[in-house]
C-alpha positions as CSV (number, residue, x, y, z in Angstrom):
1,X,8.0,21.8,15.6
2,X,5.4,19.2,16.9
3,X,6.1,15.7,16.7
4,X,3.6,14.0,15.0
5,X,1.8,11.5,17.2
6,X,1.0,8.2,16.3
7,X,-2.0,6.5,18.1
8,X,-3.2,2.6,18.0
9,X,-6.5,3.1,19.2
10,X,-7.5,-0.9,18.5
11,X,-4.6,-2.2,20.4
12,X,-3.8,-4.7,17.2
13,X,-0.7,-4.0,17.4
14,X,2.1,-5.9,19.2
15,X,5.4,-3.8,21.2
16,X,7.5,-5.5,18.2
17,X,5.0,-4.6,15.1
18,X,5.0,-0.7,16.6
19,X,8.5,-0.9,16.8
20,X,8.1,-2.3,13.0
21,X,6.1,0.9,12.1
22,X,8.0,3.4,13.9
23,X,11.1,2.3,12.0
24,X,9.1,2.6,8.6
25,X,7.5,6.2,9.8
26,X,10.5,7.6,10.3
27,X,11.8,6.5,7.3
28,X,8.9,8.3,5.5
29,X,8.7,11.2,7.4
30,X,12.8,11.4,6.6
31,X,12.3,11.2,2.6
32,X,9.7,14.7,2.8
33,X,6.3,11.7,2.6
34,X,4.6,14.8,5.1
35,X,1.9,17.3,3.8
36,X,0.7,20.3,5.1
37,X,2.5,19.5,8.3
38,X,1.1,16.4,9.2
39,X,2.7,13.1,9.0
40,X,1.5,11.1,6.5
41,X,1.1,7.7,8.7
42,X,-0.2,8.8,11.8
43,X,-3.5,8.0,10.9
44,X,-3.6,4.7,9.8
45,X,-0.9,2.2,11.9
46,X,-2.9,-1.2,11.2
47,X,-3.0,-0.4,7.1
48,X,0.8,-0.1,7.1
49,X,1.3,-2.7,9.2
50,X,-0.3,-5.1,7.5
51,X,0.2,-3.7,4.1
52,X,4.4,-3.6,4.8
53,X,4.2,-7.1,7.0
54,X,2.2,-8.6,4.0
55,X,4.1,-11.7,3.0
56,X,5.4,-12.9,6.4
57,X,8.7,-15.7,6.5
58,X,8.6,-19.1,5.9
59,X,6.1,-18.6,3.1
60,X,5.0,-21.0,0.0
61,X,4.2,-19.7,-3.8
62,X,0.8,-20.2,-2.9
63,X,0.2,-18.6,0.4
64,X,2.6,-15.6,-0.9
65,X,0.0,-15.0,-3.5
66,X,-3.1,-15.2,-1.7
67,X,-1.9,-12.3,0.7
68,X,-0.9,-10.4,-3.1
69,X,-4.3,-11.2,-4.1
70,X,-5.8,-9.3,-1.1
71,X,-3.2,-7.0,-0.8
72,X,-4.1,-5.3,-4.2
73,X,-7.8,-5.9,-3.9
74,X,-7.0,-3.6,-0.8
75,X,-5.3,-0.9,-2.9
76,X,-8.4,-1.7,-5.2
77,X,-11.3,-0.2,-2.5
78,X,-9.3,2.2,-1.0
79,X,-8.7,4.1,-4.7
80,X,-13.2,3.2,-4.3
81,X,-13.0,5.4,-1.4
82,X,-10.6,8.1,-3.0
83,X,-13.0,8.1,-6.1
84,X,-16.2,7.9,-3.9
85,X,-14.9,11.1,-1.8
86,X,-13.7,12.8,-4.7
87,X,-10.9,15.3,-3.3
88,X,-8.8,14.8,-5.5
89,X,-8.6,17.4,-8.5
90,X,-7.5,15.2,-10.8
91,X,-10.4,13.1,-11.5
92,X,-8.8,10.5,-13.7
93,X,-5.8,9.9,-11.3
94,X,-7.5,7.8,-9.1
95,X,-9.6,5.6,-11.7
96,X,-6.4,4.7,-13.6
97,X,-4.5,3.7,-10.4
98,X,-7.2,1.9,-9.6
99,X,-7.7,0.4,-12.9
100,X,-3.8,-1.0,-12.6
101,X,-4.4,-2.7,-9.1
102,X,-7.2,-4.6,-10.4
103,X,-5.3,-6.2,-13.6
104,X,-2.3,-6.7,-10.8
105,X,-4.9,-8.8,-8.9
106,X,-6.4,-10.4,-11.5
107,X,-2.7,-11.3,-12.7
108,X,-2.0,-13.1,-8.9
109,X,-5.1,-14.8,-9.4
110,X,-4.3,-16.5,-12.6
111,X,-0.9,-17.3,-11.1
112,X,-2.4,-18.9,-8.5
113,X,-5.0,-20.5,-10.0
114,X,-2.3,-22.0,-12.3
115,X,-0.7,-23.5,-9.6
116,X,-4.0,-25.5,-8.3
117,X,-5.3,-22.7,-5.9
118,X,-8.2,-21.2,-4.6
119,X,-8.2,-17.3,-4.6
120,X,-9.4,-16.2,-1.5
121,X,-12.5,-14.5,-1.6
122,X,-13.7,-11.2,-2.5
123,X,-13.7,-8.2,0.3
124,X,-17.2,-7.5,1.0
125,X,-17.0,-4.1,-1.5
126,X,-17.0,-0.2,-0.6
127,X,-18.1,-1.3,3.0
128,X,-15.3,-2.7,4.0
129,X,-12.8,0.1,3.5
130,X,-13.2,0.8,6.4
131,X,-12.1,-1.9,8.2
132,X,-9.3,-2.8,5.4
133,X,-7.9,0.6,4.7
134,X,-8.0,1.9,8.4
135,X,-7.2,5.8,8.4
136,X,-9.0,6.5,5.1
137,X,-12.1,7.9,6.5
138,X,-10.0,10.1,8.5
139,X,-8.9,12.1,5.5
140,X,-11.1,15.4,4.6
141,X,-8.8,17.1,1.6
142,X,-6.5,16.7,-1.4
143,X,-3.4,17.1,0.8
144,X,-4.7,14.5,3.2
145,X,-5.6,11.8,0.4
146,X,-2.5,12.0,-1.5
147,X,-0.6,11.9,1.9
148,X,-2.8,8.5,2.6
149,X,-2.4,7.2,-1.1
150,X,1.4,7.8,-0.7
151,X,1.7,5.8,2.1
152,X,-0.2,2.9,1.2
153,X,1.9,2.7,-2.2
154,X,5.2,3.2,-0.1
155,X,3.7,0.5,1.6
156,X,2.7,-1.6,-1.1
157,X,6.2,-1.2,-2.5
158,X,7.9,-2.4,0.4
159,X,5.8,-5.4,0.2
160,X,7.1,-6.3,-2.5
161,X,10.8,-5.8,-2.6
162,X,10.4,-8.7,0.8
163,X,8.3,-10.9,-1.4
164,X,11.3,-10.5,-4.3
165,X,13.8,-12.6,-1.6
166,X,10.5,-15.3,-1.2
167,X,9.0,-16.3,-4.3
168,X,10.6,-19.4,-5.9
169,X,9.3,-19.8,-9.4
170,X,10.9,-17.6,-12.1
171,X,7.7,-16.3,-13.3
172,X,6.3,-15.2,-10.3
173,X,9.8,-13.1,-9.8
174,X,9.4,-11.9,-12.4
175,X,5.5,-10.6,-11.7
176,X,6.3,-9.1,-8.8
177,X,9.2,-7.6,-10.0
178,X,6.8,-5.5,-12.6
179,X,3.9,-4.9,-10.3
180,X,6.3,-3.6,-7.9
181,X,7.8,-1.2,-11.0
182,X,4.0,-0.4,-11.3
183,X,3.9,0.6,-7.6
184,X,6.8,2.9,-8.2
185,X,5.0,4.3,-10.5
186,X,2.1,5.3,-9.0
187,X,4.3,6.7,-6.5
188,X,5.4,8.9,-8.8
189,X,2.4,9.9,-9.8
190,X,1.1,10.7,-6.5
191,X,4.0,12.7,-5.2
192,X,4.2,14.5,-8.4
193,X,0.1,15.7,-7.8
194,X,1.3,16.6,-4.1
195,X,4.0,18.7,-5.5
196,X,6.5,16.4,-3.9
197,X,9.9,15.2,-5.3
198,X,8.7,12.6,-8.2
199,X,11.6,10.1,-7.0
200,X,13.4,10.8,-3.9
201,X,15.4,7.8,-3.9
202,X,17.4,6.2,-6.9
203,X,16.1,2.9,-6.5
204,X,12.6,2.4,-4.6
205,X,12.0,-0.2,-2.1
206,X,9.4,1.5,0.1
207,X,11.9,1.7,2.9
208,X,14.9,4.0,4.1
């Protein structure tokens, strides 16, 4: 069986953030996250990266949802481009996904607003999938796009579960807590239209 091999072809990437990814690749590749062969993160290193390294330490309220803010107006375009491409057979998948990451944003941006901020502002729309969701373009079929949509999500989720140990107000626990319950969810979902285990862990984190 070939390895699958994982290329950074922007040089982004630091020796310690691949070491980051290879950690979290075999993880997926361990839990069955692989379709038609191929390995489900091998096309997109800088998404996971920054998707799973999303709320770095030493981190306020504020600046923790700022990065959420993007983060799910990430998930937002790149559920664009699934929709856009249209590979997937199940046309309403995508657009209710899609639907939930925008009322996830719009929840961080009330929180943050609330707490004197400024959101930051919007990505520059379908355009900039591209250079947001890195790997997505790649993708040519059903099995690819759930593959990619799986992985963002896992991504997504693990996210999360680090911001859990960071936020300090109540409220905002108990946000994230839901939207990352939500993630799950879409996981779900998605590996259930890939034919996949629905849930192959008992409690999901997005990580081993």
């Amino acid at each position: 069986m070939n390895r699958p091999v994982v290329v950074v072809a922007d040089g982004a990437a630091d020796t310690a953030q691949i070491a980051a990814f290879e950690r979290d690749r075999r993880a997926l590749l361990r839990r069955g996250l692989a379709l038609g062969g191929a390995a489900v993160a091998a096309s997109s290193v800088p998404l996971l990266l920054a998707v799973r390294n999303a709320f770095a330490d030493d981190e306020t309220d504020a600046t923790l949802l700022e990065k959420a803010i993007t983060l799910e107006r990430t998930l937002v375009l790149a559920y664009d481009r699934v929709i856009q491409d249209g590979f997937l057979r199940d046309e309403q998948l995508a657009p209710a996904l899609r639907e939930h990451e925008r009322r996830h944003a719009a929840t961080w941006v009330t929180a943050l607003t609330d707490l004197g901020g400024q959101p930051p502002p919007e990505p520059a729309g379908p355009a900039a999938v591209d250079k947001l969701v890195k790997g997505l373009g790649d993708v040519h079929d059903e099995a690819q796009t759930l593959a990619f949509l799986i992985e963002i999500e896992t991504a997504a989720v693990a996210a999360y579960y680090d911001a859990q140990a960071k936020f300090v107000q109540a409220r905002l626990l108990q946000s994230g807590a839901s939207i990352m319950g939500s993630e799950g969810q879409h996981l779900v979902l998605l590996r259930q239209a890939a034919k996949l285990a629905p849930v192959p862990e008992a409690l999901e984190t997005g990580t081993s």
